[in-house]
PAVEXFI-800260 format. One record per residue (C-alpha): residue number from 1; residue in three letters; x, y, z. Coordinates in nm, 2 decimals. Last residue first. Example, Ala and Ser with C-alpha at 12.3 -4.5 7.8 and 13.67 -1.06 7.14 Angstrom:
residues 2
  seq  type       u       v       w
    2   SER    1.37   -0.11    0.71
    1   ALA    1.23   -0.45    0.78
//
This chain:
residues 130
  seq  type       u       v       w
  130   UNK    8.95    6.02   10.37
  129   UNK    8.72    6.10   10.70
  128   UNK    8.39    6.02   10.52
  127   UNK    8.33    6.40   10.55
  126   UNK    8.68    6.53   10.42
  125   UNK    8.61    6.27   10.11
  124   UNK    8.31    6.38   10.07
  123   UNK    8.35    6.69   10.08
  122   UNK    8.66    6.69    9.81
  121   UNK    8.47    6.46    9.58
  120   UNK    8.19    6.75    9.60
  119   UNK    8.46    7.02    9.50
  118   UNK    8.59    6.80    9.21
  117   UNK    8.24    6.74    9.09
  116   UNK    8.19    7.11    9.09
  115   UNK    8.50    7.15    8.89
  114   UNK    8.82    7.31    8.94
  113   UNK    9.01    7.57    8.76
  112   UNK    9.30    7.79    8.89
  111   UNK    9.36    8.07    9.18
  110   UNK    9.28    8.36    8.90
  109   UNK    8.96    8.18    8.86
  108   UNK    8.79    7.95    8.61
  107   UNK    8.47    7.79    8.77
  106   UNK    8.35    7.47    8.56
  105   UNK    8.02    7.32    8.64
  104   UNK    7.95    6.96    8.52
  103   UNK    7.68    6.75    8.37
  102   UNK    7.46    7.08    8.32
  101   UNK    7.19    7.35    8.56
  100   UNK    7.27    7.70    8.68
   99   UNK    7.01    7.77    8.92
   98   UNK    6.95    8.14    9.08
   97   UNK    6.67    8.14    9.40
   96   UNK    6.40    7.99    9.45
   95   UNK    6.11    8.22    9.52
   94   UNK    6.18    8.54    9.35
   93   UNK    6.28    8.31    9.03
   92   UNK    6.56    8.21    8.86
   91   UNK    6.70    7.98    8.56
   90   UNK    7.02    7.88    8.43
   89   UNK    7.05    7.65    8.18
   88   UNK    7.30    7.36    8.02
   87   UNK    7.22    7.03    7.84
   86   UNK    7.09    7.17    7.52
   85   UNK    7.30    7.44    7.51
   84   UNK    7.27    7.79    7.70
   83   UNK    6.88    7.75    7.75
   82   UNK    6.77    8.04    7.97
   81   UNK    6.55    8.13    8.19
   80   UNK    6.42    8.43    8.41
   79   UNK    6.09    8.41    8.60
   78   UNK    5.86    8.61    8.75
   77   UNK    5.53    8.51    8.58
   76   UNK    5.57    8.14    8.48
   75   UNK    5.81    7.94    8.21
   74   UNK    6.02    7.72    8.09
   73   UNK    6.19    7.52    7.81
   72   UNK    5.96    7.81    7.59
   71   UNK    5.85    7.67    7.32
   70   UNK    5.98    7.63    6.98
   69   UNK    5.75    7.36    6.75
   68   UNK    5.41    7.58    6.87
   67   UNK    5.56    7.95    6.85
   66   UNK    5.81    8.17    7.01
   65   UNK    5.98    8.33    6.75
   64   UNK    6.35    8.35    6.73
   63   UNK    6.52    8.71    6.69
   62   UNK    6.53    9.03    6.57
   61   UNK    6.73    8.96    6.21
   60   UNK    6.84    9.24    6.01
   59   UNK    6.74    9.33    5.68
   58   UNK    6.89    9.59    5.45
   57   UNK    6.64    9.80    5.26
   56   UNK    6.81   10.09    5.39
   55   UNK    6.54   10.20    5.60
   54   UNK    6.60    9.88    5.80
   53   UNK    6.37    9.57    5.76
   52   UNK    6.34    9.35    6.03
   51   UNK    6.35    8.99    6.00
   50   UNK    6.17    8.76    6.29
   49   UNK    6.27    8.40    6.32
   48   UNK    6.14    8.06    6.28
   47   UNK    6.42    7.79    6.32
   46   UNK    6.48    7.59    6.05
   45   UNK    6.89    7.56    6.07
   44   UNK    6.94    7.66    6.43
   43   UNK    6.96    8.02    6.56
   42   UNK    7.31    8.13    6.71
   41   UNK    7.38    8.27    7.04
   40   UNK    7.60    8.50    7.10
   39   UNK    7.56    8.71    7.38
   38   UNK    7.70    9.09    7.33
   37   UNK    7.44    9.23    7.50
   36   UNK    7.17    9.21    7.27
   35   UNK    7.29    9.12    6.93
   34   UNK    7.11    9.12    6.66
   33   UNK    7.16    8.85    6.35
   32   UNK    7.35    9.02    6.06
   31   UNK    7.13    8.88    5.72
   30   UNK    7.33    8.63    5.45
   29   UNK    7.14    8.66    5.13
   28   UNK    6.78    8.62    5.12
   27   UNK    6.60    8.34    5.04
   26   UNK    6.28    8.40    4.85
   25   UNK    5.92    8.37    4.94
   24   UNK    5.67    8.66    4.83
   23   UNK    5.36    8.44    5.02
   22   UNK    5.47    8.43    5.32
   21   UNK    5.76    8.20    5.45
   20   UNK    6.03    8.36    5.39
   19   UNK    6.39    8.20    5.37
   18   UNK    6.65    8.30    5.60
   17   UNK    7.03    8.31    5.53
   16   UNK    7.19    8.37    5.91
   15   UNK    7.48    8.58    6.02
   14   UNK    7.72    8.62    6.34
   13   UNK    8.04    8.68    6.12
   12   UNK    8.21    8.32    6.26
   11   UNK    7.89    8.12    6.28
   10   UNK    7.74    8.17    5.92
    9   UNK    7.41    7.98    5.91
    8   UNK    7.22    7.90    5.64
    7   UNK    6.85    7.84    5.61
    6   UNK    6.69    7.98    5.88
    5   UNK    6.26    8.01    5.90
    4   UNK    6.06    8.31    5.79
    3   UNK    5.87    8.54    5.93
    2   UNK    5.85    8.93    5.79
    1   UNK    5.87    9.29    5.94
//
């Protein structure tokens, strides 16, 4: 297993170039990030991440490292978050319940889209008598 930080990024095939950063060096050629899940979620250009090597000789790469320039956004026994972009997240706990956090929420349904703001101007307006 090696360290290194992202390079290049190829968003359509779900790959990263990385370049090491222990003593060997080098930039390897495009690596397949994992997949857990089927999320997709890129790394960003200098991000430190962990590259496993297969028995092939192939490399694939685990993840983002937690570290000192890439900590966690939160955090605490019991909890599960996660950043989505860098305005939306959803977080949850034992004690507070699920929280999906952005601008705006959109809820596609088969009875049509609408908005969180568009349901609040709705109760407001029902409240306020119009």
């Amino acid at each position: 297993m090696r360290k290194g930080e992202v390079s290049s990024i190829d968003y359509k095939n779900g790959m990263v170039s990385v370049t090491f950063m222990d003593g060997e060096g080098g930039t390897t050629d495009m690596l397949p990030c994992l997949s857990i899940g089927d999320e997709y979620k890129m790394p960003q250009i200098g991000e430190t991440v962990a590259v496993g090597e297969m028995s092939s000789g192939h490399g694939i790469v685990l993840g983002k490292l937690w570290n000192r320039g890439n900590t966690p956004g939160k955090s605490g026994k019991g909890l599960y978050f996660k950043r989505l972009t860098d305005t939306a997240e959803i977080s949850a706990s034992g004690n507070d319940g699920m929280r999906l956090k952005d601008s705006d929420i959109v809820f596609d349904t088969d009875y049509g889209t609408v908005t969180v703001s568009e349901i609040m101007g709705r109760l407001e307006a029902l409240e306020g008598g119009g």
